[in-house]
C-alpha positions as CSV (number, residue, x, y, z in Angstrom):
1,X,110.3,104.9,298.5
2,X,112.3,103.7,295.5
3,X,113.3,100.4,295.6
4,X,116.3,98.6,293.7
5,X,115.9,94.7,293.0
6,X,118.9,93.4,291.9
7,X,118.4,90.3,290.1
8,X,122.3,88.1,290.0
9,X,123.5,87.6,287.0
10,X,120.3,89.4,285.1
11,X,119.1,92.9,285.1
12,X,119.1,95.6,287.5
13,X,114.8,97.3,288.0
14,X,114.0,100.2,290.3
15,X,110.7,100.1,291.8
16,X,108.1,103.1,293.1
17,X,106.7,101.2,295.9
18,X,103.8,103.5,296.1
19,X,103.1,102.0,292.1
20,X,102.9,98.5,293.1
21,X,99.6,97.0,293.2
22,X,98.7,95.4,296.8
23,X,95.9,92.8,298.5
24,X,94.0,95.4,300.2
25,X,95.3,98.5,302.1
26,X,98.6,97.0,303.0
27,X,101.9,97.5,302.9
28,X,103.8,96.0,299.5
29,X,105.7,92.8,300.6
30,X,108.4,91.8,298.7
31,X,106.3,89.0,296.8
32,X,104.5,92.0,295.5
33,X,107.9,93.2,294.4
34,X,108.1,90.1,292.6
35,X,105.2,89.7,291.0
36,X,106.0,93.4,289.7
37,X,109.4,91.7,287.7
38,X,107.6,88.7,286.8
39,X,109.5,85.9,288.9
40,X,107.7,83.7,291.3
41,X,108.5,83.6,294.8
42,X,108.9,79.7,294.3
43,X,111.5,80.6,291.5
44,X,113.5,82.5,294.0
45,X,114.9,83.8,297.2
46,X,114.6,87.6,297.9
47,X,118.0,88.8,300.1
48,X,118.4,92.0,302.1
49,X,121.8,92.4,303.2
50,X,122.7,89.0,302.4
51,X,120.1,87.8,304.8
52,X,117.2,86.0,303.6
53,X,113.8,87.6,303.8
54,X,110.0,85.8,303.8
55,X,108.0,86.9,300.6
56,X,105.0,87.9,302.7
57,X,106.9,90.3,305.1
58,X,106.1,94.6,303.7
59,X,109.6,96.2,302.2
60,X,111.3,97.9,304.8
61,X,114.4,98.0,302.7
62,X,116.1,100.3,299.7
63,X,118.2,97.3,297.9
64,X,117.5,93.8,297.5
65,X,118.7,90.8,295.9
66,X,117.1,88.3,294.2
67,X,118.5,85.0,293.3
68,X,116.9,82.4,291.3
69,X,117.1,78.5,292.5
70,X,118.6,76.5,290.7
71,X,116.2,73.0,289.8
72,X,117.8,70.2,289.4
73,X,117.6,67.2,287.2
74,X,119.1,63.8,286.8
75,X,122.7,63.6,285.7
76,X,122.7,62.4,281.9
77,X,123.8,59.3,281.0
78,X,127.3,59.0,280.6
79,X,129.0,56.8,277.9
């Protein structure tokens, strides 16, 4: 199954799921998708129709979306 990761406001990858590497025998989850684009799961949250998905469940889905987190800091100093 091809596989389209959608990344907001980036780029746009299609992924073979029978290319990407796995732990084992198993199914590729969608951190394994991740690790395939180079983002962390910690970086980001992985969407399937709008819905939020755990990084350690196997692709069942055709299109995702990723969006990164945003980290915060402290406000700077105003003068």
């Amino acid at each position: 199954m091809r596989v389209t990761v959608d990344v907001k406001g980036e780029d746009t990858h299609e992924i073979d799921l029978e290319s990407v590497p796995t732990d084992g025998d198993a199914e590729p989850t969608y951190q394994d998708l991740l690790c395939e684009i180079e983002l962390s799961p910690h970086e980001v949250s992985v969407l399937v129709d709008g819905r939020p998905v755990p990084e350690d469940q196997p692709v069942d889905s055709a299109e995702l979306t990723v969006l990164r987190l945003i980290k915060g800091g402290s406000p700077s100093a105003g003068g």
